[in-house]
C-alpha positions in Angstrom: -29.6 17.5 -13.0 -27.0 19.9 -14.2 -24.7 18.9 -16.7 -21.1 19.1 -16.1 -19.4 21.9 -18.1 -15.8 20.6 -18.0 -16.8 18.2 -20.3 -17.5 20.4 -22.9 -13.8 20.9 -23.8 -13.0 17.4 -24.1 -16.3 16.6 -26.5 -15.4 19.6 -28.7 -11.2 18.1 -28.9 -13.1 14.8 -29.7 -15.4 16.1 -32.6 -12.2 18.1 -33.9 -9.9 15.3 -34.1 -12.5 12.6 -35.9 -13.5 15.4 -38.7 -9.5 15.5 -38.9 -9.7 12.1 -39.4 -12.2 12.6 -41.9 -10.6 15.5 -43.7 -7.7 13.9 -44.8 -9.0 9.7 -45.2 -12.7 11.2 -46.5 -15.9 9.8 -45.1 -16.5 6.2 -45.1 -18.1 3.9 -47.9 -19.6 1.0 -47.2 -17.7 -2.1 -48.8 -19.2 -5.8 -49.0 -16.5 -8.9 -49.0 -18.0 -12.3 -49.6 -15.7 -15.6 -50.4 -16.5 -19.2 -51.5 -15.8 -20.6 -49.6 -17.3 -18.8 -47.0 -15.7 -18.1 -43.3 -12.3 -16.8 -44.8 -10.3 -14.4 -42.4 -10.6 -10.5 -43.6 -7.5 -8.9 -43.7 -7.8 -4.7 -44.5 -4.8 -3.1 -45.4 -2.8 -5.9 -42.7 -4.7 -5.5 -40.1 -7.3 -8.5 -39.3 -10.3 -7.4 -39.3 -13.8 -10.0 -39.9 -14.8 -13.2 -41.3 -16.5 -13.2 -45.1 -19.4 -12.5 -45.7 -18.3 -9.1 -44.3 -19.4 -5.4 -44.3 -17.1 -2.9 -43.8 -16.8 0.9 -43.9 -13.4 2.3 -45.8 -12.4 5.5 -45.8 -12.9 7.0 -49.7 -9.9 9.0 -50.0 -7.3 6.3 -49.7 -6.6 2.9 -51.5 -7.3 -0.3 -49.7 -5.8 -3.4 -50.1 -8.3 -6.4 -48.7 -6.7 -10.1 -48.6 -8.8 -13.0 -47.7 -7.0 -15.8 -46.8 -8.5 -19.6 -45.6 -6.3 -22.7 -44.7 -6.4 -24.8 -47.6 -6.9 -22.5 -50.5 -4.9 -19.6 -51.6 -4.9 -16.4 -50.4 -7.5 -13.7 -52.6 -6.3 -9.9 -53.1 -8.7 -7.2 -54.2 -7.3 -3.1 -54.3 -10.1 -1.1 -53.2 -9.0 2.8 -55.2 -10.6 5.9 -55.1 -12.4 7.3 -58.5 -14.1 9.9 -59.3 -17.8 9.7 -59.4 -21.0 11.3 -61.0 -21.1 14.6 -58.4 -17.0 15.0 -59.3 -18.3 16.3 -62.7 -20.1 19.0 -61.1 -18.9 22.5 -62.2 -19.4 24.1 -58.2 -17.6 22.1 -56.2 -17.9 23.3 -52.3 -14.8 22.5 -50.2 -16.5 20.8 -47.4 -17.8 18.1 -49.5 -14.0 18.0 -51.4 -12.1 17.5 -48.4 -14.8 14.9 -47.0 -14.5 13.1 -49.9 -17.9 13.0 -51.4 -16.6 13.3 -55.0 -14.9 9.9 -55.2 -15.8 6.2 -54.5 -14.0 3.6 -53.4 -13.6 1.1 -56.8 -14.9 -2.0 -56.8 -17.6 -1.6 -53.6 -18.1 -5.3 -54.0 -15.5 -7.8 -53.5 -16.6 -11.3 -55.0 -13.9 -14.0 -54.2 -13.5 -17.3 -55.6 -10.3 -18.7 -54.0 -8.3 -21.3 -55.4 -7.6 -25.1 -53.2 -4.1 -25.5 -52.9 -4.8 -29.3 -54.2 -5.3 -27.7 -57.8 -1.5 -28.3 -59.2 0.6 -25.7 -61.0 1.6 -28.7 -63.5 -0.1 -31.5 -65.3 3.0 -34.1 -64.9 3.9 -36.8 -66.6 1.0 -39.0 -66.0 -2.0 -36.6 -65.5 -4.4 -39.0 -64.8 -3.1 -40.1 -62.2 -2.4 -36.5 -60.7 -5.9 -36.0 -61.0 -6.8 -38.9 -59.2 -3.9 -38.1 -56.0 -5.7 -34.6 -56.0 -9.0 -35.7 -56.0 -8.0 -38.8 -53.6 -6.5 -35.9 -50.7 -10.0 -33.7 -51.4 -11.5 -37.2 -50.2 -9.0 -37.5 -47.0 -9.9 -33.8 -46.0 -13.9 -34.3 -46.6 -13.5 -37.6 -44.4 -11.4 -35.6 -41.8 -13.8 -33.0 -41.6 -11.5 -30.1 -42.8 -13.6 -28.9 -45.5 -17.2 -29.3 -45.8 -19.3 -31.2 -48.5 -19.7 -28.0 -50.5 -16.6 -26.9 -50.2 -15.5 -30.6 -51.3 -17.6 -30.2 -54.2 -16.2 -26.9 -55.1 -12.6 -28.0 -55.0 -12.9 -31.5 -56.9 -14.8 -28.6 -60.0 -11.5 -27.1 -59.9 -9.1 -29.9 -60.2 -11.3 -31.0 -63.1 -11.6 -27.8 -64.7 -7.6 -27.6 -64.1 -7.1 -30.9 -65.9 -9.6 -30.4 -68.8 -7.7 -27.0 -69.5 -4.8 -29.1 -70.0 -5.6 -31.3 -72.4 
């Protein structure tokens, strides 16, 4: 079997235009997003992109901006930024590995989000007792509803707590 030499041109465009790719975004680092709750929607830099827990590769040369959002809780917003690392300190620096990208990292590589229910007030209130109790009351109504999970339950009925104990 003979292989087809017209395709060599269009291989070689193809190789060409991904290192250009990689030339001026730098090659890709490997990012982990996780949430609690888990199963938020991964939005990277706009575009939709997973659900948490998610791995991703991000280009090291630019910034990144990840926002994790979930019906019920507020959305989470992390800036991925390139730094230097350990080999940028090198005295001989070969161009190759510059333009590539090799002497930064992308900063954090982890992104560890804790989102916030949208049933923890902003305010106390006149009564906050009571405030606590509608809060913790509409956790209930969405546990019995089967919008949130036990867990996640738990997890939001810590916050109001913690919100009201803040308070006081």
């Amino acid at each position: 079997m003979k292989f087809p030499i017209h395709i060599i041109p269009t291989l070689a465009l193809s190789l060409l235009f991904s290192a250009c790719a990689s030339f001026e975004k730098g090659t890709p680092q490997q990012v982990v997003i996780v949430s609690f709750p888990t199963e938020a929607s991964v939005y990277i830099d706009g575009n939709a992109t997973g659900i948490t827990p998610f791995t991703v590769d991000l280009p090291r040369k630019v910034s990144h901006e990840i926002r994790l959002e979930k019906q019920g809780f507020n959305p989470a917003v992390k800036y991925f930024t390139p730094v230097p690392n350990d080999k940028s300190h090198n005295f001989v620096r070969f161009g190759l590995a510059q333009d590539l990208g090799y002497y930064h990292d992308l900063e954090p590589s982890v992104m560890a989000a804790k989102m916030k229910s949208e049933l923890v007030p902003n305010s106390i209130g006149a009564d906050p007792f009571e405030r606590m109790a509608q809060q913790a009351l509409q956790a209930d109504q969405q546990l019995e509803a089967g919008d949130i999970t036990p867990l996640e339950h738990k997890y939001i009925i810590e916050q109001i707590i913690t919100f009201f104990e803040q308070k006081n």
